[in-house]
PDB file of N, H, CA, C and O in Angstrom:
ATOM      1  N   UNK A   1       0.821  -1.194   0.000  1.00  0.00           N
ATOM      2  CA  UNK A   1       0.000   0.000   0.000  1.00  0.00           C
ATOM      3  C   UNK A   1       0.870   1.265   0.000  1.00  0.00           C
ATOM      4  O   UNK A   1       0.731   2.322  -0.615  1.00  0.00           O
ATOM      5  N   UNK A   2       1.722   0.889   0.789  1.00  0.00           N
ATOM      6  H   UNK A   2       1.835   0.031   1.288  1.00  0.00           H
ATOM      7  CA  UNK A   2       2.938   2.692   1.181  1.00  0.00           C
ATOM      8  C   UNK A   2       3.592   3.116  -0.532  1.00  0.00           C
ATOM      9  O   UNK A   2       3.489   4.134  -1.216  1.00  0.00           O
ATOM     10  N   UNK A   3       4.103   2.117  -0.700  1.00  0.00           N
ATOM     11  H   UNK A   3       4.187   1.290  -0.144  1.00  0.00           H
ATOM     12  CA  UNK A   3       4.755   1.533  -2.536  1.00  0.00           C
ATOM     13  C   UNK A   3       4.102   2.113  -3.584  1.00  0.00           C
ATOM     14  O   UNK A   3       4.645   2.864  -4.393  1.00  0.00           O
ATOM     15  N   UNK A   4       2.277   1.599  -3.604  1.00  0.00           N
ATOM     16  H   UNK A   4       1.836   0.989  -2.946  1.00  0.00           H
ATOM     17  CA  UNK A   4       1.176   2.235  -4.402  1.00  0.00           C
ATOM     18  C   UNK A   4       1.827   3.788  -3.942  1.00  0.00           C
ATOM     19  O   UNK A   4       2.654   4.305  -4.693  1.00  0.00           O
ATOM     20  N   UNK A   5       1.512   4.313  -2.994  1.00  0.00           N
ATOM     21  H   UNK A   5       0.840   3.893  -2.384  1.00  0.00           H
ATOM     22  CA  UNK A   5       1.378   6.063  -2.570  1.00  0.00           C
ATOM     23  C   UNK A   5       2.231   6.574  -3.000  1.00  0.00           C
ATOM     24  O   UNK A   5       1.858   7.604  -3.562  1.00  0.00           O
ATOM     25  N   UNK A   6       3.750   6.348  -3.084  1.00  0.00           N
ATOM     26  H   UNK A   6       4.053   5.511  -2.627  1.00  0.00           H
ATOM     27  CA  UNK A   6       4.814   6.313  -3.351  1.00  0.00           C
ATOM     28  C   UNK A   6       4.762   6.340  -4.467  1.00  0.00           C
ATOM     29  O   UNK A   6       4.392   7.440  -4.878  1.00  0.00           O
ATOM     30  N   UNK A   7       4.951   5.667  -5.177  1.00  0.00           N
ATOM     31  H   UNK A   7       5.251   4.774  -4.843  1.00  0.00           H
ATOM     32  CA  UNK A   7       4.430   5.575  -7.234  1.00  0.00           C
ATOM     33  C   UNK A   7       3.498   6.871  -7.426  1.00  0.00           C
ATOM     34  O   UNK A   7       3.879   7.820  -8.112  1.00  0.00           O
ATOM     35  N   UNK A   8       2.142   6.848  -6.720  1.00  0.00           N
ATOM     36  H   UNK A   8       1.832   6.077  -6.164  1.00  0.00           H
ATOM     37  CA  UNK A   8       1.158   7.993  -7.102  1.00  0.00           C
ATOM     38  C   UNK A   8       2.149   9.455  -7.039  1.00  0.00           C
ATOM     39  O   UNK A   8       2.434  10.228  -7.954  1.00  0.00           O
ATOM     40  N   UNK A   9       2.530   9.483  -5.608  1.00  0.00           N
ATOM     41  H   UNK A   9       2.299   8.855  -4.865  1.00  0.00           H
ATOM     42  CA  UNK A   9       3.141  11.108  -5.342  1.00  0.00           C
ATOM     43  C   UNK A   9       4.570  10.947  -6.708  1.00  0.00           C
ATOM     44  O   UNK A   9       4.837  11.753  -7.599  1.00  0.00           O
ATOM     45  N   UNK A  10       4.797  10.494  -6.601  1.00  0.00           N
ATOM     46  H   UNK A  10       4.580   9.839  -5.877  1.00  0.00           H
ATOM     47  CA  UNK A  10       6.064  10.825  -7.544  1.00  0.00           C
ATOM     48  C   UNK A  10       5.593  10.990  -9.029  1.00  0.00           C
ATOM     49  O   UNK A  10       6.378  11.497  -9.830  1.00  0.00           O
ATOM     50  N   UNK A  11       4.298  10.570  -9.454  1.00  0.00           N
ATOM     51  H   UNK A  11       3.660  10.158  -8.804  1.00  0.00           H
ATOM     52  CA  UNK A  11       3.763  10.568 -10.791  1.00  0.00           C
ATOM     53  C   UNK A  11       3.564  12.280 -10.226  1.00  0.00           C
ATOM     54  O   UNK A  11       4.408  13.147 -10.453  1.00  0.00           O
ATOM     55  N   UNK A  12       2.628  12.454  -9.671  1.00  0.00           N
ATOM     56  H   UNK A  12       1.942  11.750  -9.486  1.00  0.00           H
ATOM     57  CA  UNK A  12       2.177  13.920  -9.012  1.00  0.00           C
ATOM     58  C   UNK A  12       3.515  14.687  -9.022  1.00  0.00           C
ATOM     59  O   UNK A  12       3.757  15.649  -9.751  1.00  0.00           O
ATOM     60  N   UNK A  13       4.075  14.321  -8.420  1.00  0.00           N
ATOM     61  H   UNK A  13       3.879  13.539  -7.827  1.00  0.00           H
ATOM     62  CA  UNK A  13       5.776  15.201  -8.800  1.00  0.00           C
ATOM     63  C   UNK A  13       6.355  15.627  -9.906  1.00  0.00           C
ATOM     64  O   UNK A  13       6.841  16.738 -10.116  1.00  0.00           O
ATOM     65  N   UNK A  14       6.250  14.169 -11.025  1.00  0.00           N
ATOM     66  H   UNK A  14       5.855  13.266 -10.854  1.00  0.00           H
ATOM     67  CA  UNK A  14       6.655  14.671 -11.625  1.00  0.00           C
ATOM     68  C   UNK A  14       6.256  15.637 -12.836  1.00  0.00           C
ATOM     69  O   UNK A  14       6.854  16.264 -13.710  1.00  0.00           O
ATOM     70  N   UNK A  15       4.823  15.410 -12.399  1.00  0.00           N
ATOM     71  H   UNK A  15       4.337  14.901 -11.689  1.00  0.00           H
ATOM     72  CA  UNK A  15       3.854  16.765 -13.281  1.00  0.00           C
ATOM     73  C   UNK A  15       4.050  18.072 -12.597  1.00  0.00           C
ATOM     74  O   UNK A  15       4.186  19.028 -13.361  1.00  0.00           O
ATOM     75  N   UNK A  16       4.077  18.223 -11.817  1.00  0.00           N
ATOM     76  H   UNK A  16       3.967  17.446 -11.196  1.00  0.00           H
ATOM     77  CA  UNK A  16       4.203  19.739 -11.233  1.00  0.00           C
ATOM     78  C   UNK A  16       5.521  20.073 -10.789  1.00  0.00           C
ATOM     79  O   UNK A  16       5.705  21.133 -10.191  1.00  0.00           O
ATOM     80  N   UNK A  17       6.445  19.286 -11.017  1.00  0.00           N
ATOM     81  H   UNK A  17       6.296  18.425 -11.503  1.00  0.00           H
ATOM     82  CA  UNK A  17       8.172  19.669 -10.997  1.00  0.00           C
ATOM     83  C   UNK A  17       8.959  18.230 -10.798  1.00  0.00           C
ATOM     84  O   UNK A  17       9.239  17.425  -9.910  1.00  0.00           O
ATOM     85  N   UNK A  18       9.167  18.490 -12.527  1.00  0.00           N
ATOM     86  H   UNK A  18       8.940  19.144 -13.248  1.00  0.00           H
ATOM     87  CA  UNK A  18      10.262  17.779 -13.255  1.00  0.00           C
ATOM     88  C   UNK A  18      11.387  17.628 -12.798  1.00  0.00           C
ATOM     89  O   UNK A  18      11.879  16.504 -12.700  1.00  0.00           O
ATOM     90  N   UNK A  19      12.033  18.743 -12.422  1.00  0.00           N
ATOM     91  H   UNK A  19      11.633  19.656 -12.502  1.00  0.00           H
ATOM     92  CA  UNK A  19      13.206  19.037 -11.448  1.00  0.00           C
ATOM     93  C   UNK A  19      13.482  18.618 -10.615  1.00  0.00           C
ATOM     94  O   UNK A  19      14.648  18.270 -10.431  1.00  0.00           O
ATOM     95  N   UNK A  20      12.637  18.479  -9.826  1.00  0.00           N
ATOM     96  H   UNK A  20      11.690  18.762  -9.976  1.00  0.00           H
ATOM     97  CA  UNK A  20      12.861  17.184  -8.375  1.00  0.00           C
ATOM     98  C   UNK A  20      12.111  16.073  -8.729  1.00  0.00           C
ATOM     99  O   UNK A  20      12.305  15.073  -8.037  1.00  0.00           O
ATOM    100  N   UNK A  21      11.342  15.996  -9.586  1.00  0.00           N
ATOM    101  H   UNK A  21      11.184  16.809 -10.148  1.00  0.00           H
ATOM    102  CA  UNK A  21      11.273  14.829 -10.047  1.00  0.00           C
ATOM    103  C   UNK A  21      12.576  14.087  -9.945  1.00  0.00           C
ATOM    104  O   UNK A  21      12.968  13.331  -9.056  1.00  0.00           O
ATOM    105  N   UNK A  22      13.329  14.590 -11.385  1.00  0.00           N
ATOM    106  H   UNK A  22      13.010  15.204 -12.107  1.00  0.00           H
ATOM    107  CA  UNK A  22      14.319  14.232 -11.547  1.00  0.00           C
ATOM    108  C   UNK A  22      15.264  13.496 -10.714  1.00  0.00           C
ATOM    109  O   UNK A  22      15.709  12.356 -10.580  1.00  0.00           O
ATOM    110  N   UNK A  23      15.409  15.105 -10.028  1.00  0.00           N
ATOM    111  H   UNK A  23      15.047  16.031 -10.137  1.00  0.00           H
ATOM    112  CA  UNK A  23      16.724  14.690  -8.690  1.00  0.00           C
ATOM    113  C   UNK A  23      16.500  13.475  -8.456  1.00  0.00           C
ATOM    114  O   UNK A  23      17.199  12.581  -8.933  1.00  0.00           O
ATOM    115  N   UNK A  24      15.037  13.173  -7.339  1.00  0.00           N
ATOM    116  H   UNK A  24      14.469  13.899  -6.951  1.00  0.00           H
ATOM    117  CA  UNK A  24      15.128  11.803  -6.633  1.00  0.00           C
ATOM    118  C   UNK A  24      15.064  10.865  -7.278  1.00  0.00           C
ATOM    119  O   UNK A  24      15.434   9.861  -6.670  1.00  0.00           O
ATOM    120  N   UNK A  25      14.634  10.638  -8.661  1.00  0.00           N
ATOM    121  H   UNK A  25      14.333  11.454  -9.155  1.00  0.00           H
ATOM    122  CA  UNK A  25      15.042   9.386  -9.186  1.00  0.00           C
ATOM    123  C   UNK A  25      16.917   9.458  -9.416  1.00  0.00           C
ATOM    124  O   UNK A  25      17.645   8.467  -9.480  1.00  0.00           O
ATOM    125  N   UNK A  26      17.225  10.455  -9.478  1.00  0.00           N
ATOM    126  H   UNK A  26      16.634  11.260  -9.426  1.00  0.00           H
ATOM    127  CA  UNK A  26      19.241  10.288  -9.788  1.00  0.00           C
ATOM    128  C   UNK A  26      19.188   9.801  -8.322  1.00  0.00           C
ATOM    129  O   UNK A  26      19.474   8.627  -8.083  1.00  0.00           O
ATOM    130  N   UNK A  27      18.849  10.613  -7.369  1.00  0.00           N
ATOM    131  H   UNK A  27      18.618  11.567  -7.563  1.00  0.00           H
ATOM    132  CA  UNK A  27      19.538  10.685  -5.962  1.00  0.00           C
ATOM    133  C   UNK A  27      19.297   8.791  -5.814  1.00  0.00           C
ATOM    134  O   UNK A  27      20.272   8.093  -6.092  1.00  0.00           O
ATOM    135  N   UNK A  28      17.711   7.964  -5.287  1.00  0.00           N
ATOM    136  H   UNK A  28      16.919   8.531  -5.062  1.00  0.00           H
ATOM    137  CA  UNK A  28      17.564   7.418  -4.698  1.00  0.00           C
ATOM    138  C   UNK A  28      17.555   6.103  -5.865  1.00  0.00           C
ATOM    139  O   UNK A  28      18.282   5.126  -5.686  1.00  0.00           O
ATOM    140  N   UNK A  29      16.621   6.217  -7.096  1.00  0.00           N
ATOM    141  H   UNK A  29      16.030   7.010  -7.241  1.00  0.00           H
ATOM    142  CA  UNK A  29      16.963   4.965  -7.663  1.00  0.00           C
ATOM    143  C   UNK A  29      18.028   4.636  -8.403  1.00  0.00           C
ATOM    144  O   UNK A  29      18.245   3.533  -8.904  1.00  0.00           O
ATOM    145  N   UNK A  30      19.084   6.165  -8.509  1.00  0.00           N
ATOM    146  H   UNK A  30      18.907   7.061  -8.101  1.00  0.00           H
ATOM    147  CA  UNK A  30      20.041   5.548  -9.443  1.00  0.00           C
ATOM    148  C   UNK A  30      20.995   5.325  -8.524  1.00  0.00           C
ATOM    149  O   UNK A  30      21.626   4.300  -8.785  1.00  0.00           O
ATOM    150  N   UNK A  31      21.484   6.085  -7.186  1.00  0.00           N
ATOM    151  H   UNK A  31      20.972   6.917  -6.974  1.00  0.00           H
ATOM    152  CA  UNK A  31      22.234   6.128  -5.914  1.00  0.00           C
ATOM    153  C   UNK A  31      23.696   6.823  -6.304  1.00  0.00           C
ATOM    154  O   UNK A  31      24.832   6.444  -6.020  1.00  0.00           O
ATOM    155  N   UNK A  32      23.125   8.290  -7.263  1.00  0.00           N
ATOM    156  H   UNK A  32      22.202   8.598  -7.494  1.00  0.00           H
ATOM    157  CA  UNK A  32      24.176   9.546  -7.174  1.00  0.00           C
ATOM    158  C   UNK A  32      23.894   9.805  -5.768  1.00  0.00           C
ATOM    159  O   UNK A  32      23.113   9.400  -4.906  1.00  0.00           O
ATOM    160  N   UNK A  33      24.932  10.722  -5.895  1.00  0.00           N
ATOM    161  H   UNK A  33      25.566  11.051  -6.595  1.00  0.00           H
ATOM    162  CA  UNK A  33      25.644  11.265  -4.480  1.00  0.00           C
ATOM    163  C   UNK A  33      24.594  13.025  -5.214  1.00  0.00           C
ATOM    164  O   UNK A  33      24.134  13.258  -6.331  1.00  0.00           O
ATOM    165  N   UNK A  34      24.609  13.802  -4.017  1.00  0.00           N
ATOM    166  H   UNK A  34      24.983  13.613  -3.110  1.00  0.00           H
ATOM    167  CA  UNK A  34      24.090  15.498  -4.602  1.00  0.00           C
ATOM    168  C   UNK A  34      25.038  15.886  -5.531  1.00  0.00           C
ATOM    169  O   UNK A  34      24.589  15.819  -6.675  1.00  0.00           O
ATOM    170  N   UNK A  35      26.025  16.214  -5.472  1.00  0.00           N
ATOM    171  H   UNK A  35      26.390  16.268  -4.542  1.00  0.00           H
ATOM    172  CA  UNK A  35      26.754  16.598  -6.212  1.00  0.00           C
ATOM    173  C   UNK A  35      26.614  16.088  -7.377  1.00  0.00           C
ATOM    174  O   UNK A  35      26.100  16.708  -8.309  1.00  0.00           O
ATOM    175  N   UNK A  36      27.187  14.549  -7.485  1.00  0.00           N
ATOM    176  H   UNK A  36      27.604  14.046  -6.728  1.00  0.00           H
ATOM    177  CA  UNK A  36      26.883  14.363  -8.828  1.00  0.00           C
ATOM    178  C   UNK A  36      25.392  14.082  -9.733  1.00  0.00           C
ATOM    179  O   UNK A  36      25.270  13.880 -10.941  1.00  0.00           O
ATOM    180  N   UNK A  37      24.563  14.138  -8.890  1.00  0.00           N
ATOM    181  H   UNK A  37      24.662  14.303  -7.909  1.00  0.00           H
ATOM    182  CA  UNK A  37      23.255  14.141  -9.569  1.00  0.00           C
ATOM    183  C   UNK A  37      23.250  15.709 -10.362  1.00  0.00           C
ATOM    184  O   UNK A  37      23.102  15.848 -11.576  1.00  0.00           O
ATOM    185  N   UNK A  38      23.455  16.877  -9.335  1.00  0.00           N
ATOM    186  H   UNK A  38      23.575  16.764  -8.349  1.00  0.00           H
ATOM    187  CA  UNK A  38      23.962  18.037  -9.589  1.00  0.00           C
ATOM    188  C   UNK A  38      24.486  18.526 -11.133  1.00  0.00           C
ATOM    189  O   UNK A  38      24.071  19.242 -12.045  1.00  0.00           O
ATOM    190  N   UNK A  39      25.418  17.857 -10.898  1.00  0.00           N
ATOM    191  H   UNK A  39      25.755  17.276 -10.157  1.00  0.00           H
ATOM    192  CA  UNK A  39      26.250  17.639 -12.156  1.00  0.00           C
ATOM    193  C   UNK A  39      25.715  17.529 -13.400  1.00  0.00           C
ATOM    194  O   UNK A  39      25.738  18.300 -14.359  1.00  0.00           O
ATOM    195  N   UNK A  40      24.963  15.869 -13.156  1.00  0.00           N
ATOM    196  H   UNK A  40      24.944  15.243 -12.376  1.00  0.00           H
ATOM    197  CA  UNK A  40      24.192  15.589 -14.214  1.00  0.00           C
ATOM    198  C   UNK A  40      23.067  16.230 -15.003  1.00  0.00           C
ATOM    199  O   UNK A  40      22.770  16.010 -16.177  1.00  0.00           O
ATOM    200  N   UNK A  41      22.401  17.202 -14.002  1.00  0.00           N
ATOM    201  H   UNK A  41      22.643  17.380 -13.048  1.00  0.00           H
ATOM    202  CA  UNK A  41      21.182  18.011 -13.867  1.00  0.00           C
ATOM    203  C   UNK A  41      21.997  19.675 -14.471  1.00  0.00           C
ATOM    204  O   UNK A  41      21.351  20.286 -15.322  1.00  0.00           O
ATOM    205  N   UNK A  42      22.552  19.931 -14.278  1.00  0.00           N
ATOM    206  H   UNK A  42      23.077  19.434 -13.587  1.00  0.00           H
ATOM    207  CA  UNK A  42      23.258  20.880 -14.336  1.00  0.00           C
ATOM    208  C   UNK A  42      22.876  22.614 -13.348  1.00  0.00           C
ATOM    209  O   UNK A  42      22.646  23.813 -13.507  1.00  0.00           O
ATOM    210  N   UNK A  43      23.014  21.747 -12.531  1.00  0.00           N
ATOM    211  H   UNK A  43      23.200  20.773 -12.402  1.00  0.00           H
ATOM    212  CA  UNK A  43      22.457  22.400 -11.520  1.00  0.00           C
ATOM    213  C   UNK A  43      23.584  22.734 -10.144  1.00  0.00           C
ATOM    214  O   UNK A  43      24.560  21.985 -10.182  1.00  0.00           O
ATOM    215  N   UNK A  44      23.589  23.750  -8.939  1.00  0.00           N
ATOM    216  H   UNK A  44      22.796  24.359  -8.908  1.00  0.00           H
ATOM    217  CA  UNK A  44      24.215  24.256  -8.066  1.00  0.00           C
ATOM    218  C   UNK A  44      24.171  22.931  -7.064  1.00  0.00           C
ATOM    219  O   UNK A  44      23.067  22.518  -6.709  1.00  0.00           O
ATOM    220  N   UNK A  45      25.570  22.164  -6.539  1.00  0.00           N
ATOM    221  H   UNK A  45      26.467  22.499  -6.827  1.00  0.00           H
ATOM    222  CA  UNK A  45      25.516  21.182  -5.477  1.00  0.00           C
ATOM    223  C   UNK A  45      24.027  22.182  -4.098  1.00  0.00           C
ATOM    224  O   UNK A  45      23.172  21.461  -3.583  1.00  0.00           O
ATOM    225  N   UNK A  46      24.034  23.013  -3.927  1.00  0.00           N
ATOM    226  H   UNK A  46      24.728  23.599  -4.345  1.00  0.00           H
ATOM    227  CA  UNK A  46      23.562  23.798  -2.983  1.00  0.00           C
ATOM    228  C   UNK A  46      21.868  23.753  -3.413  1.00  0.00           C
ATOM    229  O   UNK A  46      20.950  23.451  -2.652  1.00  0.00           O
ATOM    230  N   UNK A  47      21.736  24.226  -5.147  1.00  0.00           N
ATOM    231  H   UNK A  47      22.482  24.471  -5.766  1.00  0.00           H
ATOM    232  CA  UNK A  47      20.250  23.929  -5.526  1.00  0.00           C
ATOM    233  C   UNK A  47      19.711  22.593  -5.303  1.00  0.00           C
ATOM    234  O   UNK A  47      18.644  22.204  -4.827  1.00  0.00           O
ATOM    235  N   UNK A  48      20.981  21.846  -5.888  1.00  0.00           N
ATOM    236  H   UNK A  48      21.848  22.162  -6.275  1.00  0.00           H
ATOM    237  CA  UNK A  48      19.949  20.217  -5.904  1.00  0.00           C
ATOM    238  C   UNK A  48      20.054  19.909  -3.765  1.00  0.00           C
ATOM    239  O   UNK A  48      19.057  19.602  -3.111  1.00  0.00           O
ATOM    240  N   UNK A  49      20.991  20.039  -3.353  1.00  0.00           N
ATOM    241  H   UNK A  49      21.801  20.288  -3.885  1.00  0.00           H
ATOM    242  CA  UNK A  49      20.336  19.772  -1.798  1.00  0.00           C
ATOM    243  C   UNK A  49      18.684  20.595  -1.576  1.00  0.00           C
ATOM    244  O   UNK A  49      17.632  19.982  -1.394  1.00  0.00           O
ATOM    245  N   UNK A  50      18.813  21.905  -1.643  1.00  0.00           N
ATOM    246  H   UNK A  50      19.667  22.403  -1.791  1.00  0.00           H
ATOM    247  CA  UNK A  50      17.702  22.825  -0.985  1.00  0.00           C
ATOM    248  C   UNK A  50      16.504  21.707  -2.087  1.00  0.00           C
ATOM    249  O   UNK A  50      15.681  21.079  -1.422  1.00  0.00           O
ATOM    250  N   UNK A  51      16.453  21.535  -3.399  1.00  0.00           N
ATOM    251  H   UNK A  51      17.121  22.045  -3.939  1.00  0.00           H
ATOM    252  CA  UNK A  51      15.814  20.821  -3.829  1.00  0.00           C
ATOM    253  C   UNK A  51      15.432  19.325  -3.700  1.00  0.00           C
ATOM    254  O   UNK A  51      14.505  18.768  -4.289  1.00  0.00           O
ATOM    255  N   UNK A  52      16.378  18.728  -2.758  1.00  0.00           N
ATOM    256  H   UNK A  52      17.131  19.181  -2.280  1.00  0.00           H
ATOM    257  CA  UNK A  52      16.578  17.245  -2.369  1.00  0.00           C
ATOM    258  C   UNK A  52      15.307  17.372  -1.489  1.00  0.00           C
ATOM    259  O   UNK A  52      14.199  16.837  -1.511  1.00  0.00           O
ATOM    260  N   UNK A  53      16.167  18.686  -0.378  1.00  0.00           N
ATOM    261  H   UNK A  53      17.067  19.121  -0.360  1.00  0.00           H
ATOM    262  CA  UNK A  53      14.981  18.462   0.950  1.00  0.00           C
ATOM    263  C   UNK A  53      13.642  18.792   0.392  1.00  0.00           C
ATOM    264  O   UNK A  53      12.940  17.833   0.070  1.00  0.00           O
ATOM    265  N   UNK A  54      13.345  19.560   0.285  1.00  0.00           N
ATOM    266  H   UNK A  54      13.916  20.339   0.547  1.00  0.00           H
ATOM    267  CA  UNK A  54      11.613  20.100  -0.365  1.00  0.00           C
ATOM    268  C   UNK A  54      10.978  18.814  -1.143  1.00  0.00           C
ATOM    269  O   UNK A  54       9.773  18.786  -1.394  1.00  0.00           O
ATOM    270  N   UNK A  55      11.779  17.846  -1.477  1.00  0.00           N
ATOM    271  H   UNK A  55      12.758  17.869  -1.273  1.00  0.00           H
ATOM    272  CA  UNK A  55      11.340  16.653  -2.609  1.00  0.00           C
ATOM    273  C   UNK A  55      11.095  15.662  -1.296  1.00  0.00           C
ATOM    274  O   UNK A  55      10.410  14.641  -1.346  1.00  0.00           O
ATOM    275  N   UNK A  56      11.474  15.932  -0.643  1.00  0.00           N
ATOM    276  H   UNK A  56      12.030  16.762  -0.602  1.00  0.00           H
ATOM    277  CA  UNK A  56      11.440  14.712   0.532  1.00  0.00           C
ATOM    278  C   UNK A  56      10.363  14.587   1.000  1.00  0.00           C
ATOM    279  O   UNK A  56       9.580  13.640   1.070  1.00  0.00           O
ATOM    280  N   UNK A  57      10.326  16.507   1.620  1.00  0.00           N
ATOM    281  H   UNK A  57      10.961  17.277   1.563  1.00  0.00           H
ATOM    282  CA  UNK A  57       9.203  17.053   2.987  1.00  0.00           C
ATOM    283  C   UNK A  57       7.830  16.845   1.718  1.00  0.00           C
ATOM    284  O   UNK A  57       6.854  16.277   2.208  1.00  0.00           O
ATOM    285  N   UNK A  58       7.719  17.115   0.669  1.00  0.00           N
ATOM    286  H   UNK A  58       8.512  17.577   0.272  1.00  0.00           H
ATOM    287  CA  UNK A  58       6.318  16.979  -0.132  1.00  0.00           C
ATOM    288  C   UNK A  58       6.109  15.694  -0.701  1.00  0.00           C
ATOM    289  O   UNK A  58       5.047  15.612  -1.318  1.00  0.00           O
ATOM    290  N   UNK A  59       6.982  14.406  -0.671  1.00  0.00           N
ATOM    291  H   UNK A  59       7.845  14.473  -0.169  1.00  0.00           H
ATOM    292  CA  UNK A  59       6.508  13.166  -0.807  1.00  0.00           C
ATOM    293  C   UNK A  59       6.060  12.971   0.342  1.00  0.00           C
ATOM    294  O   UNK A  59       4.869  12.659   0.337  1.00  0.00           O
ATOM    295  N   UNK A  60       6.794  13.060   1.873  1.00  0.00           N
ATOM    296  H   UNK A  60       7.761  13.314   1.877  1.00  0.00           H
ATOM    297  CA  UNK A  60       6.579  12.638   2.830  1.00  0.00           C
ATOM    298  C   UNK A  60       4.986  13.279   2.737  1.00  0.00           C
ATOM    299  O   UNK A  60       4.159  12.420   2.429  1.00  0.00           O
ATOM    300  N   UNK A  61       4.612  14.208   2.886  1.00  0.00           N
ATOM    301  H   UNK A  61       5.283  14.906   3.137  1.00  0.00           H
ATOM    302  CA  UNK A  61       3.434  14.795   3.423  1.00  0.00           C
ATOM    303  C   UNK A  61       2.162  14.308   1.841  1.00  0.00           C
ATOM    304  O   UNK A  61       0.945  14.492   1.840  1.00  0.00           O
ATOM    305  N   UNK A  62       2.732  13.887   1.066  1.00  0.00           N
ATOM    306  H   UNK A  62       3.721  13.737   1.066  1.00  0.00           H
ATOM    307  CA  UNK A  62       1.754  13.281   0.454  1.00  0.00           C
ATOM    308  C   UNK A  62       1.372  11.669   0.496  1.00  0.00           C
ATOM    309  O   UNK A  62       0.411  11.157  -0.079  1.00  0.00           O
ATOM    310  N   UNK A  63       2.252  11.064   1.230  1.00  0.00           N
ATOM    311  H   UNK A  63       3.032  11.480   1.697  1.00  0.00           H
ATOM    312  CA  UNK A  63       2.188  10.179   1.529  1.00  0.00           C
ATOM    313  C   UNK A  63       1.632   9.370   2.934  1.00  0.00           C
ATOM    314  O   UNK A  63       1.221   8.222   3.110  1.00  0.00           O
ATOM    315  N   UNK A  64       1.799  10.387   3.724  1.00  0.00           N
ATOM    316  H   UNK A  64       2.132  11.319   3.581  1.00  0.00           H
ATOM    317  CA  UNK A  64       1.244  10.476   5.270  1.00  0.00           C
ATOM    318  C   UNK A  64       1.035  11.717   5.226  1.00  0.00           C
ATOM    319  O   UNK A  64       1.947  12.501   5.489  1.00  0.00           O
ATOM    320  N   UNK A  65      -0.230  12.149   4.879  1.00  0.00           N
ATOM    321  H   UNK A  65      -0.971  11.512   4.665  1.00  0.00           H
ATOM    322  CA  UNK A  65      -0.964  13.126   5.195  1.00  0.00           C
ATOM    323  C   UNK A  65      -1.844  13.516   6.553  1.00  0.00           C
ATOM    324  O   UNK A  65      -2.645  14.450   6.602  1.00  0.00           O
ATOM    325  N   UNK A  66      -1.560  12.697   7.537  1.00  0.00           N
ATOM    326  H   UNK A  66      -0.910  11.938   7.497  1.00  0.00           H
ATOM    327  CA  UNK A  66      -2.483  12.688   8.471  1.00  0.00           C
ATOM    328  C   UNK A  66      -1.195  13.018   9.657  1.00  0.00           C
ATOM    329  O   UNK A  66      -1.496  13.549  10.725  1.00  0.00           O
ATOM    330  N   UNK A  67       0.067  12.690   9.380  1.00  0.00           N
ATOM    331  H   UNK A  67       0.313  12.258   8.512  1.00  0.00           H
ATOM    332  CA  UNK A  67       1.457  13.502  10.242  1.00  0.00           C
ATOM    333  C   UNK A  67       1.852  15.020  10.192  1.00  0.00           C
ATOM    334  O   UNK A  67       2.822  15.426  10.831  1.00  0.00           O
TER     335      UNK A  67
END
């Protein structure tokens, strides 16, 4: 069930920002480091963190919405 929610929010993600879309599939299913996801993205080591966290805190809260 968590897996299903998980799949949904990240479809939801990645319609309303591609960008962290992105990231967390480099960051978590491909297992870049920030930097080099960064890299790949062409983006500030500093943007893709501030963008890591915000990708986290809005799966988390779409996923357990009741925390």
């Amino acid at each position: 069930e968590e897996l299903l929610a998980l799949d949904e929010a990240l479809d939801r993600l990645e319609d309303t920002d591609p960008e962290k879309y992105q990231l967390i599939q480099l960051r978590y299913f491909v297992g870049l480091t920030n930097e080099q996801a960064a890299d790949v993205m062409g983006i500030s080591p500093t943007t893709a963190k501030r963008h890591w966290r915000f990708a986290r805190s809005w799966l988390h809260r779409e996923i357990h919405p009741d925390t």
